[in-house]
C-alpha positions as CSV (number, residue, x, y, z in Angstrom):
1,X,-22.5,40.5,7.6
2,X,-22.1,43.0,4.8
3,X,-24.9,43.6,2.3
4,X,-23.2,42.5,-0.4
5,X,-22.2,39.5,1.9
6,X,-25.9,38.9,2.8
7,X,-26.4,38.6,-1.4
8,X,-23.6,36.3,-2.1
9,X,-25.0,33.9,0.9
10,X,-28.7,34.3,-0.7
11,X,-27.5,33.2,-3.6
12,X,-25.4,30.4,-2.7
13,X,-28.2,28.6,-0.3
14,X,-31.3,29.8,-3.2
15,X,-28.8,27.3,-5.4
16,X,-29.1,25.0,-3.1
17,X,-32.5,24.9,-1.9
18,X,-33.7,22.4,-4.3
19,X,-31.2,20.0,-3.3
20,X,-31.5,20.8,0.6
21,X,-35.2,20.3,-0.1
22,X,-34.5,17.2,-1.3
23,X,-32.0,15.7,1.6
24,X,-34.4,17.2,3.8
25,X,-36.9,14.4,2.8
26,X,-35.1,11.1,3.1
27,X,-35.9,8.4,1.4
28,X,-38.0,5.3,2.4
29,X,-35.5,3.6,4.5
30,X,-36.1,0.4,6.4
31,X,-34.0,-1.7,9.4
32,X,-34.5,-5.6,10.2
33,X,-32.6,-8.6,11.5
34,X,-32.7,-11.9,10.9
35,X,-32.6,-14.7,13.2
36,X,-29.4,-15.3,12.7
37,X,-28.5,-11.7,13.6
38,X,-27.8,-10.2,10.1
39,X,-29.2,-6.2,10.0
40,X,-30.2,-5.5,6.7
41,X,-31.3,-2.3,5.9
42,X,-32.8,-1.6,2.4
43,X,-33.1,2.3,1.2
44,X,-35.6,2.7,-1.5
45,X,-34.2,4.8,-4.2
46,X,-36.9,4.6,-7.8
47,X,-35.5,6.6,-10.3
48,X,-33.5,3.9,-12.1
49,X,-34.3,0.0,-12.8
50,X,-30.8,-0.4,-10.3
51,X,-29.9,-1.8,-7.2
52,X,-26.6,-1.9,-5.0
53,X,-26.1,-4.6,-2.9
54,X,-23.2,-4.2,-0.4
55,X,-22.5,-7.0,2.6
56,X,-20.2,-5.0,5.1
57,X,-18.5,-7.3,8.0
58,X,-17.0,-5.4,11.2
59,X,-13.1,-6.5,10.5
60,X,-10.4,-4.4,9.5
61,X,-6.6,-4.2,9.8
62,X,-7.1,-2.2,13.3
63,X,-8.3,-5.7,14.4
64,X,-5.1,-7.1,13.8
65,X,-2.7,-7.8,16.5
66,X,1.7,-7.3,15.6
67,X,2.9,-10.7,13.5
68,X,-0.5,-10.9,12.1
69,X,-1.5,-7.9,10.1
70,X,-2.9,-7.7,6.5
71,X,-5.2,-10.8,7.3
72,X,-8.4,-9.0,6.5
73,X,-6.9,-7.1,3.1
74,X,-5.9,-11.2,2.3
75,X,-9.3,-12.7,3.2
76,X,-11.1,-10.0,1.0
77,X,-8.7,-11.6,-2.3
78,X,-9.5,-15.0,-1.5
79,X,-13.2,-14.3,-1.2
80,X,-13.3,-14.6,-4.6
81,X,-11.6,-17.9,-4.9
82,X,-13.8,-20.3,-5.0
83,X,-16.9,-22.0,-2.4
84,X,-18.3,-25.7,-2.4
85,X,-20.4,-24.5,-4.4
86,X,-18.2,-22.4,-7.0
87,X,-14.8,-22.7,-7.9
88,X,-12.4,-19.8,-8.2
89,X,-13.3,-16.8,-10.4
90,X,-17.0,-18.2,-11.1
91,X,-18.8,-16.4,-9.6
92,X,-17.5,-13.3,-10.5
93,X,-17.9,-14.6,-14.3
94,X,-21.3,-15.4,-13.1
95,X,-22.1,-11.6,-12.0
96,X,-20.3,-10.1,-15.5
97,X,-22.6,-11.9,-17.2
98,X,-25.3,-10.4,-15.9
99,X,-23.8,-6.7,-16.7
100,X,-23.2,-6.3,-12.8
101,X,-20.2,-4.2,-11.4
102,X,-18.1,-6.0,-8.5
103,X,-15.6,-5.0,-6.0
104,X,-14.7,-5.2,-2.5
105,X,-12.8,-3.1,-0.5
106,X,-10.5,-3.3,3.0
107,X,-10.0,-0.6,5.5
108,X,-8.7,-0.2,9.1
109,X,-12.6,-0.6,10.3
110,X,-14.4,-2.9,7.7
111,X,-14.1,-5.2,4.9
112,X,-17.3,-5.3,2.3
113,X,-18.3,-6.6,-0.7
114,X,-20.5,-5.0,-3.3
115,X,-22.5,-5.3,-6.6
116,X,-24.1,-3.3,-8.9
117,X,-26.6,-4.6,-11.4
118,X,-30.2,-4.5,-12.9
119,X,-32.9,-5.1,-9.8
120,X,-34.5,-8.4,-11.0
121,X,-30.7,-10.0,-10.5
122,X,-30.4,-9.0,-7.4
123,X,-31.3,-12.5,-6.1
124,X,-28.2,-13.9,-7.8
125,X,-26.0,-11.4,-6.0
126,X,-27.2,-12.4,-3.1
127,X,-27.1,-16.0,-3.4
128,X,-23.9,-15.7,-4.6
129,X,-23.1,-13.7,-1.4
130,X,-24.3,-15.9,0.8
131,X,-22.6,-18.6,-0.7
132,X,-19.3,-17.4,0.2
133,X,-20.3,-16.1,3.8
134,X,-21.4,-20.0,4.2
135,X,-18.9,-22.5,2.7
136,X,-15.3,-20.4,1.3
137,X,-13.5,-23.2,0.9
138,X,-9.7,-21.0,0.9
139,X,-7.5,-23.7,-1.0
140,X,-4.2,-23.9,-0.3
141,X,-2.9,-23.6,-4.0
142,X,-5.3,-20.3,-4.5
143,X,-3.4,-18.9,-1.3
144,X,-0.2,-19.4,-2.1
145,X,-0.7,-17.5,-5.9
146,X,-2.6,-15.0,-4.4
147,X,-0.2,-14.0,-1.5
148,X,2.1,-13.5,-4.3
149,X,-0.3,-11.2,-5.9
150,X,-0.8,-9.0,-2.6
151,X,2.5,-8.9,-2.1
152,X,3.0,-7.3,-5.9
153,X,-0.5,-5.2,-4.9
154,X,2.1,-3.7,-1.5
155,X,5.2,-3.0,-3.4
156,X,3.2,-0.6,-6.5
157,X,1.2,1.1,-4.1
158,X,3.3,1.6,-1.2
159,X,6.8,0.3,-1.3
160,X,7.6,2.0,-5.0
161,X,5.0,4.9,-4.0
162,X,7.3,7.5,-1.9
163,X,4.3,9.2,-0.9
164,X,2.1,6.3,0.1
165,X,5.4,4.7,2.3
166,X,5.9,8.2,3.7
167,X,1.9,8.2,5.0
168,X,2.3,5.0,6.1
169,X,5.1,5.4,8.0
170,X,4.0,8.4,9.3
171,X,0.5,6.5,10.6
172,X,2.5,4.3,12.5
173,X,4.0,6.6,14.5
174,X,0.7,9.2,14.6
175,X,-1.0,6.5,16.1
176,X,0.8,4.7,19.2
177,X,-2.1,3.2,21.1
178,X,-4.6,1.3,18.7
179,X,-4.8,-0.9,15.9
180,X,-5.1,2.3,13.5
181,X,-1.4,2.2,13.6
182,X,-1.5,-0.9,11.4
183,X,-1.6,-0.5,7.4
184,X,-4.3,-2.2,5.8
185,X,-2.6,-4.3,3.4
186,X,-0.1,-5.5,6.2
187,X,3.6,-5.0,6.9
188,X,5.6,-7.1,4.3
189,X,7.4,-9.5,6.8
190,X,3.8,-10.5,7.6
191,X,2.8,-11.3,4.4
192,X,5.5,-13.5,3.8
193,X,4.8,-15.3,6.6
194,X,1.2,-15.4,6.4
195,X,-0.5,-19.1,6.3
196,X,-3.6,-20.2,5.0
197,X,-4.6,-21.8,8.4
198,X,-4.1,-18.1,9.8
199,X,-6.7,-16.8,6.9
200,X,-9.2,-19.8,7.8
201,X,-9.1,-18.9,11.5
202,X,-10.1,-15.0,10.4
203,X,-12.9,-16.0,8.2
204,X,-13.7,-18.4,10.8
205,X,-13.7,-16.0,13.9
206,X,-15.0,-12.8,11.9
207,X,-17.5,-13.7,9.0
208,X,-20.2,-14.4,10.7
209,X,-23.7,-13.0,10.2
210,X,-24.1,-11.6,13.1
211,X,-21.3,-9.5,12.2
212,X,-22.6,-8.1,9.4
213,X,-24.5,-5.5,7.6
214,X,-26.2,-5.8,4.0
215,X,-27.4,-2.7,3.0
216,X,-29.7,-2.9,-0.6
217,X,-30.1,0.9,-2.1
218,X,-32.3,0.5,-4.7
219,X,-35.6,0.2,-7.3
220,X,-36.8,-2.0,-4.3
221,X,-38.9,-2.6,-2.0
222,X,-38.2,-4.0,1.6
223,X,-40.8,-6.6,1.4
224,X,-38.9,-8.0,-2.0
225,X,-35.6,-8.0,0.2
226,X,-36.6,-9.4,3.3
227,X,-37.5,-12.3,1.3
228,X,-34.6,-12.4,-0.6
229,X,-32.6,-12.0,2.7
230,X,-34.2,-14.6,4.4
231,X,-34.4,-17.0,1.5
232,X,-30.1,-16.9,1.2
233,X,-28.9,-15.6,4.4
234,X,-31.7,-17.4,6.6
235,X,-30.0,-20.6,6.9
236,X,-26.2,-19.8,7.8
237,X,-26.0,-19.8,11.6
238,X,-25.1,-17.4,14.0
239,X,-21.4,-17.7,15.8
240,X,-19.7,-16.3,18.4
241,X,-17.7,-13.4,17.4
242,X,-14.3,-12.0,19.7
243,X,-14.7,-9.4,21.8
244,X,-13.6,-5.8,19.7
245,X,-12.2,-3.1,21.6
246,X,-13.0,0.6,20.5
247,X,-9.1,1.9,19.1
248,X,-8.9,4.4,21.6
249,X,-5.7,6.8,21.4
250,X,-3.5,8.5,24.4
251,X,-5.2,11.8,25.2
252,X,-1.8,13.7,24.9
253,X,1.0,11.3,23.4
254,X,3.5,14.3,23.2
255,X,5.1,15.6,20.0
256,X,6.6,13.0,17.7
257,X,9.0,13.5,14.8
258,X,10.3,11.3,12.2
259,X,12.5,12.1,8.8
260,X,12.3,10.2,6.0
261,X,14.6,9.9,2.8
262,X,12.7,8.4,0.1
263,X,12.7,8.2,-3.7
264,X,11.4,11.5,-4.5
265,X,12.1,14.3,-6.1
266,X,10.6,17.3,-3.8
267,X,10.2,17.4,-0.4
268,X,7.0,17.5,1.8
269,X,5.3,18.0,4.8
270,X,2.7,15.8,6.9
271,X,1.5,17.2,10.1
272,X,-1.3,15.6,12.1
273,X,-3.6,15.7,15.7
274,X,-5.1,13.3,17.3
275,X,-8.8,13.8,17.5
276,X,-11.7,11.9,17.9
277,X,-14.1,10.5,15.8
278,X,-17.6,10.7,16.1
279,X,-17.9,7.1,18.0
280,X,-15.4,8.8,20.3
281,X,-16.6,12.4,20.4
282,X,-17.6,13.8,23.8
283,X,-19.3,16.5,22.2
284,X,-20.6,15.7,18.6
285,X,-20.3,19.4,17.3
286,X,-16.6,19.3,17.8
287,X,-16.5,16.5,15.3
288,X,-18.7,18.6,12.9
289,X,-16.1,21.5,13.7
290,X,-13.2,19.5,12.3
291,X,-15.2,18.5,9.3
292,X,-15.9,22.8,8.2
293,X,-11.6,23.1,9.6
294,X,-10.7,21.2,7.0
295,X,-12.7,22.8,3.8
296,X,-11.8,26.1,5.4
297,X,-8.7,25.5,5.1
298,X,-8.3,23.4,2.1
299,X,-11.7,23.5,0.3
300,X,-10.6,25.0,-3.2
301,X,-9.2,28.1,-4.5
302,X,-10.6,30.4,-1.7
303,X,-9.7,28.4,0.9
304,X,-7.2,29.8,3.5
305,X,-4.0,27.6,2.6
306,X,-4.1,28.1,-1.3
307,X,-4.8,31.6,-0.6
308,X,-2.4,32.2,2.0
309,X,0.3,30.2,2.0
310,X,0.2,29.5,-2.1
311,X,-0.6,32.2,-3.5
312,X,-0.3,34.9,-1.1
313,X,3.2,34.2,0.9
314,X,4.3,32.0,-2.3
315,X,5.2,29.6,0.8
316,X,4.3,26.3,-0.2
317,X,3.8,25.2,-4.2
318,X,0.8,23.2,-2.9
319,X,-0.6,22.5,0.9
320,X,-4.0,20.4,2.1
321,X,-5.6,19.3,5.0
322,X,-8.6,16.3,6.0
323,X,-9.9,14.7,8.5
324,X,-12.4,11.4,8.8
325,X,-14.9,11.9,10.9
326,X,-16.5,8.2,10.7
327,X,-14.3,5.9,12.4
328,X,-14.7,3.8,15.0
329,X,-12.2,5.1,17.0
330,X,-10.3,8.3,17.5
331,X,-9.1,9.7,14.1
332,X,-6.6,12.1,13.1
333,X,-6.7,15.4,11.6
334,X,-3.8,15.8,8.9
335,X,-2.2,18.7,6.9
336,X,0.5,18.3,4.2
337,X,2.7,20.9,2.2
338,X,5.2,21.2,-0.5
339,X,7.2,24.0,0.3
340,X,8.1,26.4,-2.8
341,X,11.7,25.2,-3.6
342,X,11.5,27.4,-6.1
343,X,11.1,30.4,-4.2
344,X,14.1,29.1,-1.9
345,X,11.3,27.9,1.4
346,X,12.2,25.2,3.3
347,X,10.5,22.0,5.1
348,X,11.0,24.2,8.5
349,X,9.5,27.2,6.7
350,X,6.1,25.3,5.4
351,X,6.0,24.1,9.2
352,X,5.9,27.1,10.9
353,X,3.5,28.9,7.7
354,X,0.6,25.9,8.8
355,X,1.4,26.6,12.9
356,X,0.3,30.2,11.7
357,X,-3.0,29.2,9.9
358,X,-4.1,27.0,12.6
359,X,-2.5,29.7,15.2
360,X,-5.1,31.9,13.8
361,X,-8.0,29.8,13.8
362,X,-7.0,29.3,17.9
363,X,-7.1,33.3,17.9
364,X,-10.2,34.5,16.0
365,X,-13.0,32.4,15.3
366,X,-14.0,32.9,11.4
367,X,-16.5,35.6,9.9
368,X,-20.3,34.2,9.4
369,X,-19.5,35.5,6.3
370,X,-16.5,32.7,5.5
371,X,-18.3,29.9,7.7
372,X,-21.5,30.6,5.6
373,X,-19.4,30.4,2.8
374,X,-17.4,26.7,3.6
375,X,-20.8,25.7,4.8
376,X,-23.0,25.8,1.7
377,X,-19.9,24.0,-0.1
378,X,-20.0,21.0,2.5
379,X,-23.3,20.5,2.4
380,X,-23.4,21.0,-1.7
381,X,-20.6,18.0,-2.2
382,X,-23.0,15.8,0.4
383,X,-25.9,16.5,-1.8
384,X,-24.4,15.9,-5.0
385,X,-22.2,12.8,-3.8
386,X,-25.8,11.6,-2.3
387,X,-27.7,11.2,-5.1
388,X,-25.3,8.2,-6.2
389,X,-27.0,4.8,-4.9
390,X,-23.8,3.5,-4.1
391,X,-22.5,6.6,-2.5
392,X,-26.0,6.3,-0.5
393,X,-25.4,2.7,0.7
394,X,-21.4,3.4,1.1
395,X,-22.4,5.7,4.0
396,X,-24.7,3.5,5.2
397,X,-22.9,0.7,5.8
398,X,-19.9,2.6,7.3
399,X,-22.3,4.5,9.6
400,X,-23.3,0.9,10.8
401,X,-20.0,-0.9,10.7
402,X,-18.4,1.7,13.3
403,X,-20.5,1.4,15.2
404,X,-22.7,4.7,14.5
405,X,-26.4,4.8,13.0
406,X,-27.5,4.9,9.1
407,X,-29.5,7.5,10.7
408,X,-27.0,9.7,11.0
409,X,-27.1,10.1,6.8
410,X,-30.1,12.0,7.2
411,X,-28.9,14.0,10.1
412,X,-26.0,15.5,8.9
413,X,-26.8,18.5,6.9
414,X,-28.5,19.8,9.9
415,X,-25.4,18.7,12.3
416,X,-23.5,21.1,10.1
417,X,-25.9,24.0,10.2
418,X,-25.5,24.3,14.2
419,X,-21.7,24.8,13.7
420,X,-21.3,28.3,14.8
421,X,-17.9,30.3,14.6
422,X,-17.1,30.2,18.2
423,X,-17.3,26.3,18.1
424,X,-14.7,26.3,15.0
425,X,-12.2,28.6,17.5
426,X,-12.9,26.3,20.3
427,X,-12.2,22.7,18.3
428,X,-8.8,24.6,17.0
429,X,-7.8,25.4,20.7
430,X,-9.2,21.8,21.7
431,X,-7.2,19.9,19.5
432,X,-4.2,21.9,17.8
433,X,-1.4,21.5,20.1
434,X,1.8,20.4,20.2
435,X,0.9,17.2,22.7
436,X,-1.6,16.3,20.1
437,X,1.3,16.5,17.6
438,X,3.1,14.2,14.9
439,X,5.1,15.4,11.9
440,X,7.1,13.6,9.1
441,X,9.6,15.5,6.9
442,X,9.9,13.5,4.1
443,X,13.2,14.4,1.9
444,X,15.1,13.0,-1.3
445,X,17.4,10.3,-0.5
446,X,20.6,12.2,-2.1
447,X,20.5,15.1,0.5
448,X,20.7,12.3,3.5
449,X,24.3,13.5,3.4
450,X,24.0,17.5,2.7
């Protein structure tokens, strides 16, 4: 390392000290079940009156078998329609008028519920939790509006989206073995054969307590949510949950290619690998390998492909790359790219200009100097996204829900710190080959016929 390398690395990590200093401490975190087999786990967090309460339940769309799909992104809607207790929309009124923030969200892994609000509510949002985990009562009349209103939800954000219907499209085919291959909000022929006896089945079979996490970050203590836990949740009896496979992928699926003529105006590139995830990892530092690829490559202006292939070959007019590590299954590592139609570069061009970059990284493992460098900005965005109770408990729960530990939030940064740059050359030869392989070329419909 140069010395005026050695000062620039200095002065990155002396910035971050305080804040490493911090995550090096974690915070007051504490695991129990209930009877009934509900984990709770309850992070203590005192420098705010606030509390997050999220209830995370281990069903996703890569549960979801072919003629069946979108159930769990359905289930979530009708969560909110009304208990034996409540009828639709109260509780929710309820909640705003206690100043509380509410949402849920549906992924290919997990479907959860959360709330924000002042700690001396957080009784109600439990209650209220509970409440629907014990008695939905999933009316026929609130289904049949609220299918309409998903299927409105899939044609914004997917059907009239050219990019969203090019990733999804592209997902199916980059993932032929497991579930992963299934979109979250379900394939429109489903939905519009989708019954509410099929929805009362799925809340029937998967929301159980047993299969699910609550995880309180907070002004609390765990004492104060033990009770609170027992007092709501106690009661509602464990069930018998189906069997759920781990979506494992085909080790070597071979190259796959699709083109796709779509509503847009440029077009673009998706390239992806199948990797693990860390559930599936063989060797955990791999996983932490692919994390650092994907901010060297696209991890702001210095990265390789703005500086590269942007700016320096005037290749693409914008290019990125990601990859999620916490999944229960194998994941996928994806790059995209515009290619500079202004400068006359093609699809096949932009292509080839990413097989270089990642061509390189199989070559030469990176400089300490760079790694140190991509490194310090990881772990800066963990820190800073960290100090967000809700980020805290986000991560928490999906730790948990895949299958992994909550542990692993305070494990991380030093994960990260053992990457070394032979293990960044070895991932890229691991996983960046052709076998590994799927690409979509996504073009404007009116040069189908060119």
């Amino acid at each position: 390392m140069t010395m005026l390398a050695q000062r620039a690395a200095a002065l990155v990590f002396a910035a971050l000290f305080p804040l490493l200093g911090f995550a090096a401490e974690p915070q007051p975190t504490h695991e129990f079940s209930l009877d009934n087999g509900l984990k709770v786990i309850v992070r203590e967090d005192h420098r705010a009156p606030v509390v997050v309460s999220q209830l995370w339940y281990k069903v996703g769309s890569s549960y979801e078998t072919p003629g069946q799909t979108g159930l769990s992104h359905a289930l979530e809607h009708l969560m909110f329609k009304g208990s034996r207790k409540l009828g639709p929309g109260e509780a929710s009124r309820i909640l705003r008028e206690l100043g509380a923030e509410e949402n849920a969200f549906t992924s290919d892994d997990y479907t959860a519920y959360y709330q924000v609000l002042a700690r001396d509510r957080l009784g109600v949002a439990l209650e209220l939790e509970a409440d629907r985990l014990a008695s939905l009562t999933l009316p026929a009349d609130e289904f049949a509006r609220e299918i309409e209103v998903i299927k409105e939800e899939r044609r914004l954000r997917t059907d009239d989206k050219p990019s969203s219907q090019a990733f999804e499209r592209f997902k199916a085919m980059a993932y032929p073995a497991s579930g992963y291959h299934t979109p979250t909000i379900g394939w429109m022929a489903d939905l519009q054969r989708m019954t509410v006896e099929e929805l009362r089945a799925w809340y029937q079979a998967w929301y159980a307590p047993n299969n699910a996490t609550l995880v309180i970050v907070g002004d609390v203590s765990a004492s104060e949510v033990k009770a609170l836990a027992k007092r709501y949740f106690g009661a509602i009896p464990k069930r018998d949950v189906p069997p759920a496979k781990i979506p494992r992928e085909l080790a070597a699926p071979g190259e796959r290619r699709i083109t796709l003529y779509l509503k847009t105006q440029l077009p673009s590139l998706l390239m992806g690998f199948n990797v693990p995830g860390l559930a599936t990892a063989e060797n955990p530092r791999q996983v932490h390998a692919l994390r650092l690829i994907g901010t060297l490559l696209d991890g702001g202006y210095s990265a390789r492909l703005p500086t590269r292939l942007e700016r320096g070959e005037e290749l693409v007019s914008g290019a990125s790359a990601w990859y999620s590590a916490y999944v229960r299954g194998d994941s996928l590592f994806v790059l995209s790219a515009t290619p500079n139609t202004q400068m006359g570069k093609t699809l096949e061009q932009a292509e080839a200009g990413l097989w270089r970059e990642l061509e390189a990284l199989k070559n030469a493992p990176p400089s300490a100097d760079e790694l140190a460098r991509v490194r310090a900005q990881v772990i800066a965005d963990l820190v800073y996204e960290r100090d967000s109770i809700t980020s805290q408990a986000t991560t928490i729960g999906q730790l948990e829900t895949v299958g992994l530990s909550w542990k692993l939030i305070d494990q991380e940064l030093a994960e990260l710190e053992a990457v070394t740059p032979d293990d960044i050359q070895q991932a890229a030869r691991t996983f960046f080959n052709r076998d590994r392989l799927s690409v979509a070329h996504v073009l404007p419909e009116e040069s189908r016929d060119e």
